[in-house]
Phi, psi and omega in degrees: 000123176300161174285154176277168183279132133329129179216146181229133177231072198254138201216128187256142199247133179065042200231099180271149179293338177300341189271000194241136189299326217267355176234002179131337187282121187285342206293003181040039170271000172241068178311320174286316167304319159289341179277310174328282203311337195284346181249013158208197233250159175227125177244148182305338213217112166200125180239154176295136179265349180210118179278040153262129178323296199290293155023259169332292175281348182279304177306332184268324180257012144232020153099009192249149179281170160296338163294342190258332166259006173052019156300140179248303192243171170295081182143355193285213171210166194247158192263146193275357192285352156308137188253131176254180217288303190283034153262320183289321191299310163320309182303348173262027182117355203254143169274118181252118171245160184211138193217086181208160187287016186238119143310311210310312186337313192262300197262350177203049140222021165090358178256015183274001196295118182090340181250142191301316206225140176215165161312319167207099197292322177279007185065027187281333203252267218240168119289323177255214208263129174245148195293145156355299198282330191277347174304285175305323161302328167286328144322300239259290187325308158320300168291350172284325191280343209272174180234043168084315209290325180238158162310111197251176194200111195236136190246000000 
């Protein structure tokens, strides 16, 4: 039986697809995002289901639109009774992490439902937006610790 696949899922706020190398933009500011896209899968056509952040990812990890899980807004909380991408996944088996620079996103908006490991679980370090590069190194880190043995799934 093949290993299920690693899935990584980065999702950047306020990021037109146009600004990327990996779409066409010659100006070459993202080099590390293109060297990502050139070994994985990209997809051309994704469209936003609320153009609000929280919304938006409450919508991309439980398959649902917003009227139907009723995030509306920035601050809204996901209800736990939604099962999200990283409850099923966990349940198979995938070592699940979430790493991002918006706490609220994760720790009070309902979207830690399923990953094993978040940036700040307890709500210890930062509340609000932490630069990028300390995300990606808690990621980095994170990804360091696992032993291979199961897949994982990293936001």
């Amino acid at each position: 039986m093949q290993r299920p696949t690693n899935l990584l899922v980065l999702t950047i706020d306020t990021l037109r697809a146009d600004a990327l190398g990996a779409y066409g933009n010659s100006g070459g500011h993202t080099p590390v995002l293109d060297e990502l896209a050139a070994t994985a899968v990209v997809f051309e056509n994704a469209y936003a289901p609320i153009a609000t952040t929280f919304p938006s990812h409450a919508s991309l990890f439980t398959g649902v639109y917003p009227r139907l899980h009723g995030v509306r807004w920035n601050g809204h909380s996901l209800d736990d009774d939604w099962t999200t991408l990283a409850e099923l996944l966990d349940a198979q088996g995938y070592e699940t992490g979430a790493f991002v620079s918006y706490q609220a996103m994760v720790n009070r908006g309902g979207l830690g439902q399923g990953f094993d490991d978040r940036s700040d679980p307890e709500l210890t370090q930062w509340s609000g937006s932490g630069p990028g590069n300390e995300t990606v190194d808690m990621a980095r880190e994170w990804l360091g610790q696992l032993d291979g043995a199961d897949p994982f799934f990293l936001w």
